[in-house]
N, C-alpha and C positions, 0 to 999 in steps of 0.2 A: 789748111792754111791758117794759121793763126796771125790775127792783129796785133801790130804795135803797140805796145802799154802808152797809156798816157804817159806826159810830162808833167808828174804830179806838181815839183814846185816851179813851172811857167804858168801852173793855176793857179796860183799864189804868187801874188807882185806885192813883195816887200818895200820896195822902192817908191812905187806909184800909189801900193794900198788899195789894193785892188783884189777880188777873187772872184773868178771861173764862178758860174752860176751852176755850172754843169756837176760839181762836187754836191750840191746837192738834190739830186734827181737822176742821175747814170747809175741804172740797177746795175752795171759793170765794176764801177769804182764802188759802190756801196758795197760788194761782194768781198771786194780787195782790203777795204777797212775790217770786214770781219777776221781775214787773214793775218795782218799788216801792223791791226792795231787792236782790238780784241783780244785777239788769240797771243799777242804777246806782252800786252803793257800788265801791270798790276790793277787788279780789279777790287774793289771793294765788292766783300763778301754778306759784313753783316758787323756786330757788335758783341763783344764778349758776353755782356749782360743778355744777348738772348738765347744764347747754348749755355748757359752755367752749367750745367750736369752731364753725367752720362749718355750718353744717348738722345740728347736734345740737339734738333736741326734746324737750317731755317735753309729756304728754297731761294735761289738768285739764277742770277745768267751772268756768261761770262760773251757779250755779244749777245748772238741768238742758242748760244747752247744752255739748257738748264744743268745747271749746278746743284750738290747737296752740300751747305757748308755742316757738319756735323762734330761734336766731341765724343772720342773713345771712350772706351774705358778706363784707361790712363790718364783721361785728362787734356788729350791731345788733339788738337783739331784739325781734320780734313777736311778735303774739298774733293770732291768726285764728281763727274760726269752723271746727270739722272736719266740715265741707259743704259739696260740689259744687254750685257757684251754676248747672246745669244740669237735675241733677232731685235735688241733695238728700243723696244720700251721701256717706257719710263715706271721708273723701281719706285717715285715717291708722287707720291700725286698730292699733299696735303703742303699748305704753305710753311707751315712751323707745327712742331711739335716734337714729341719726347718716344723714341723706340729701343726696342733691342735688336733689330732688323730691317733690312729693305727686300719685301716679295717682290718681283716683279709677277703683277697680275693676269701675263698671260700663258707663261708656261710652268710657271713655281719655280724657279731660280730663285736662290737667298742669298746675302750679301751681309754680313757684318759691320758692324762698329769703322773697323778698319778697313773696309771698301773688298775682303777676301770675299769669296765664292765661299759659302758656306754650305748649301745645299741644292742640289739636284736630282729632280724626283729624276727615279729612273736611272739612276746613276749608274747597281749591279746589272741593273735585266735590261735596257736600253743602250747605256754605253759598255758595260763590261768592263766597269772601271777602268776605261781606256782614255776620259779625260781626263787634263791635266789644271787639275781645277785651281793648282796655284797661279799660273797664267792667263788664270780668264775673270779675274778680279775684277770691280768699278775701276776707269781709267783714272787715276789720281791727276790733280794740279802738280805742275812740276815744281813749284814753290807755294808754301804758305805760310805766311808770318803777318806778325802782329803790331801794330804800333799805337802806344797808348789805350788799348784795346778795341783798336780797331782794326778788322779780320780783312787780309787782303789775300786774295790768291795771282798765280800767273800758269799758263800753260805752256811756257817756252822757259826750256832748263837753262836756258842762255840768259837770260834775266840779269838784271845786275839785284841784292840784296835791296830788301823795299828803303832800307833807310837812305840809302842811297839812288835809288830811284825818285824818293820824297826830294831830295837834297832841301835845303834850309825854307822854301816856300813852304812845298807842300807838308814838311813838319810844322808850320808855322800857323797853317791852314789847320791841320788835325788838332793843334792845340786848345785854338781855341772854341774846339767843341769840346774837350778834355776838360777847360778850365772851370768848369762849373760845379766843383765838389765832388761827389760819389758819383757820375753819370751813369746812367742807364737808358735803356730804346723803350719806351710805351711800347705796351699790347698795342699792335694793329699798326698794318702802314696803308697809310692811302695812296692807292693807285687808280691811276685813270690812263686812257690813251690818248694822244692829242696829233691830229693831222697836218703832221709835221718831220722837218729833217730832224735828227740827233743833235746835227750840230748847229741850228740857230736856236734850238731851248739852252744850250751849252753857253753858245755866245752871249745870249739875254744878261747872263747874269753876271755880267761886267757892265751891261748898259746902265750909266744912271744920265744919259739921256733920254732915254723914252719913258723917266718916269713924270714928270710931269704933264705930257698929255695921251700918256695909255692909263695911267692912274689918277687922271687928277677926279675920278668921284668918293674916290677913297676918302679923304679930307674933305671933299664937301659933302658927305656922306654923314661925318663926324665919325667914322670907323676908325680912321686914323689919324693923326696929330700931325701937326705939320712941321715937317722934322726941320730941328736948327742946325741940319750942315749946309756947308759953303760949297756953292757949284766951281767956285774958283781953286778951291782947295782940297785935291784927290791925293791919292796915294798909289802907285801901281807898283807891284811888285812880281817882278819877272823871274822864271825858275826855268833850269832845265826840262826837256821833255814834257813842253807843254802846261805845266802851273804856273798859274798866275794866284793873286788879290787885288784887288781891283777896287775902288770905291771912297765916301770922303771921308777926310779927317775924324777921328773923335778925340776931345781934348776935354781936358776934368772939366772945363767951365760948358763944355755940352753935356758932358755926362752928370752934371748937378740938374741942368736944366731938364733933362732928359726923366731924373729921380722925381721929378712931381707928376710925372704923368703914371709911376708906374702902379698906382691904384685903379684905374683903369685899364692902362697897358701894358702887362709883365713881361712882353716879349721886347718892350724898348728900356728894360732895367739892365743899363753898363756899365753897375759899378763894379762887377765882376774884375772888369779891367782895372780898376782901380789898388786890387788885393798882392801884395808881395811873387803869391804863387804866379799870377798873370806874368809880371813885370819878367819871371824869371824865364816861364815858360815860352813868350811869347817877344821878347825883347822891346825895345822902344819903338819902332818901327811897327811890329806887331798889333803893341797894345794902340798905338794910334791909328789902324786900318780899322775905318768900319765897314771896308769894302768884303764883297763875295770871293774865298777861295773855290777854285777849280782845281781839285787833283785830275790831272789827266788822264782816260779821257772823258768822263761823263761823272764827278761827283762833284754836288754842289756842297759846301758849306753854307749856310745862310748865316750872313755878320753879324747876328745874335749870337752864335756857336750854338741854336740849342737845337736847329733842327737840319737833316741832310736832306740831301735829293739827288737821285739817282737818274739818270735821262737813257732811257734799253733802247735803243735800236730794235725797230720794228720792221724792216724795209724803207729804201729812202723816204717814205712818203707816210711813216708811222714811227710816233715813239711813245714810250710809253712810261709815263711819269711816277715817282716811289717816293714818297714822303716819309721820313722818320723823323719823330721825336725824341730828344733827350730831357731828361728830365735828372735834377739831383735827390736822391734817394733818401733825404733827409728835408727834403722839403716837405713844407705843411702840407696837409692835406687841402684846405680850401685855398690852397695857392697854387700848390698844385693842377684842381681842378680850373682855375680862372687860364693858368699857362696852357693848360692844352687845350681848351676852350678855341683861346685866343689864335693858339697857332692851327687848327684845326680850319680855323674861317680865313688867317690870308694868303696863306700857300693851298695847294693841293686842289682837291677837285670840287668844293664846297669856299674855296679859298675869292678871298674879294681881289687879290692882285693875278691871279693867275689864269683867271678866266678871261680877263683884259688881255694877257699877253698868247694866249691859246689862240685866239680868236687872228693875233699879227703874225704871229708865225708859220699858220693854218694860210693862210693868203702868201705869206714870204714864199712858201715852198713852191704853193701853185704858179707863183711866178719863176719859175726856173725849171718850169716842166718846157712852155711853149717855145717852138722853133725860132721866133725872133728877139723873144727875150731874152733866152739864153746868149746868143749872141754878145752880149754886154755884161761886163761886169757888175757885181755890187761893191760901194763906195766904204773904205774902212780908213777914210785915211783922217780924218778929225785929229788934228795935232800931229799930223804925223813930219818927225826932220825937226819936231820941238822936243822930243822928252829925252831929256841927258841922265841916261842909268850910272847911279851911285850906291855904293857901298858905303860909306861913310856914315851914316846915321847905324848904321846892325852890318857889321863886317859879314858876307856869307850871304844874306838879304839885298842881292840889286833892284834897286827903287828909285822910282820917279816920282819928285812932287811938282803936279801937273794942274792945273783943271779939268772940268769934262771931257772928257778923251776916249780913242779907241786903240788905246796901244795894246792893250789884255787882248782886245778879241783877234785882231791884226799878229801879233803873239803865236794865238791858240791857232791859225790856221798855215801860219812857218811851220810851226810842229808839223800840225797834219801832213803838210806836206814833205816834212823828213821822214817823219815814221811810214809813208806812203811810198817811199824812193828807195828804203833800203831795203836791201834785200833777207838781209837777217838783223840780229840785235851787234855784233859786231861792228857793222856798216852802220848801223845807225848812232852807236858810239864814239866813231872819225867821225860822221859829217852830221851834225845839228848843229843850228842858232844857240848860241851863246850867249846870256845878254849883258852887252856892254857897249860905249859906245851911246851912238844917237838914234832914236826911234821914233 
């Protein structure tokens, strides 16, 4: 006898601004995300700059399944499943590096460049060359394409093309990690895991209300400067399926002010935004977000553009946090070193802001375990029936200028609960939140 699927968006009250506690802690619904929304949205894979050559790979998940994002021989990048289509092992055990091959180390199965069954011990005198070794290849992504060079995969052929999956947010978002010159990912990503849902490290990073009292030792610390944006003055920017940017203004007369600090602090240097290529890449609207994009559903831009983060799904009750660096390739070397320095200590696991927020979201989740607390929702509605979405400032870009608000997070969990209700990509194509209108 099987149970009644939830009613994914009655746990989502747009209206009231309200969400089901239950979506974060139901090992049932966590399972269904891995199906629903995993296994079908576009995943960020990795970054051109660290497969440059043949046979160079770097390891990810796509959900909870390990991925190989790798370049051919030709130049061309794949994404494979890291399992042996024999009995299931993982073919790559090493996080990044440069091969001509994947063994699988338990029975010698090999696998090429291009994800083919290359060899099988035992092939004449165990199979009698009676397998059919073109079929039993690595399981490829059923898309993978590139924007800006940044490497996304999907595993449902139904997909729509990433540029249109992005539509003008989520390009808007990848830009301005783009805008920094030559961009490349630093050697090494920091990872840690933090005892938490997926989607309240997801949601954080819209919050710029909890940062003056989950961070306020940062600035009394002297680690950080006490930044000159206006609480009154936000920017939200709402995209299909799920993207948003979210955060306040930057306008030249902060970004001048912003320029004296950055001999001590190179991760708050935005004149970037200031340069032709910005203005073009990034439109007006753009360059005045200094708020966090979220490509749907788990990549952070941090509003520097210079570093990503990636939030894995671990079970509801674990995720586990990815930190990359970008750096431009023409930067000095002792500026270099001060910028990754810098960004090394306030994100990640060594990081001054994030150990603050590990610590809220580690407590957020345990509350949505208990029998009477779940019972009650949690409250998203901050501004909510005030924010009037416009076009007008970047035609293609719907934008709220708001103050402190929670229309982004409020946003990101509509989504979840369309991608959670449809049945394929199809379905989910007719029915999603469109944003326009009042929020």
């Amino acid at each position: 006898m099987t149970s009644t699927p939830p009613d994914y968006r009655a746990m989502v009250d747009a209206n009231a601004g309200t969400v089901d506690r239950r979506i974060f802690s139901d090992a049932g619904i966590y399972r269904v995300e891995m199906e629903r929304i995993f296994a079908r949205c576009w995943n960020f894979m990795c970054h051109e700059s660290q497969i440059p050559e043949a046979g160079d790979f770097f390891l990810n998940f796509i959900g909870e399944d390990s991925v190989i994002a790798v370049r051919d021989r030709k130049g061309k990048v794949g994404v494979f499943l890291n399992s042996c289509r024999h009995r299931g092992n993982a073919v790559c055990r090493a996080e990044s590096g440069r091969v001509k091959s994947f063994l699988c180390t338990y029975h010698g199965w090999t696998y090429d460049l291009e994800g083919r069954l290359a060899g099988v011990p035992g092939y004449k005198s165990f199979y009698h060359e009676a397998l059919e070794r073109d079929k039993w290849g690595l399981i490829p992504a059923a898309k993978v394409e590139s924007y800006k060079g940044f490497v996304f995969a999907t595993m449902d052929p139904e997909a729509p093309a990433l540029d249109e999956y992005l539509g003008e947010v989520g390009r808007v978002g990848l830009s301005m990690a783009a805008a920094h010159g030559d961009v490349a990912v630093v050697d090494g990503v920091q990872k840690n895991v933090l005892a938490c849902n997926w989607k309240l490290a997801v949601d954080n990073l819209f919050d710029w209300y909890h940062v003056q009292t989950s961070h306020a030792s940062a600035p009394l610390s002297g680690y950080l400067p006490k930044l000159p944006y206006s609480d009154d003055d936000q920017i939200v920017s709402l995209g299909e399926y799920g993207h948003a940017i979210s955060g306040p203004r930057s306008t030249p007369e902060i970004r001048a002010a912003l320029a004296a600090t950055t001999s001590k602090v190179p991760l708050f240097d935005e004149r970037w935004r200031d340069t032709p290529e910005a203005a073009a890449a990034l439109g007006p609207v753009g360059v005045a977000s200094r708020g966090h994009p979220n490509i749907f559903p788990n990549l952070w831009i941090a509003s520097s553009g210079v570093q990503l983060c990636l939030r894995l799904p671990r079970g509801p009750f674990a995720t586990e946090i990815w930190w990359f660096t970008l750096i431009d390739r023409n930067m000095p070397a002792e500026q270099r070193r001060a910028s990754v320095q810098r960004m090394n200590h306030t994100f990640g696991p060594a990081g001054m802001l994030e150990q603050d927020d590990g610590e809220n979201w580690s407590q957020s989740t345990l509350a949505t375990r208990s029998a009477v607390a779940r019972r009650h929702p949690l409250n998203y509605a901050m501004n909510l029936g005030r924010g009037r979405i416009s076009e007008a400032q970047q035609p293609g870009l719907p934008s709220i200028e708001t103050n402190i608000n929670e229309h982004a997070q409020l946003w990101t969990y509509r989504a979840w609960a369309d991608w959670m209700a449809a049945d394929d990509w199809p379905a989910l194509r007719r029915h999603h939140a469109i944003p326009s209108g009042v929020v």
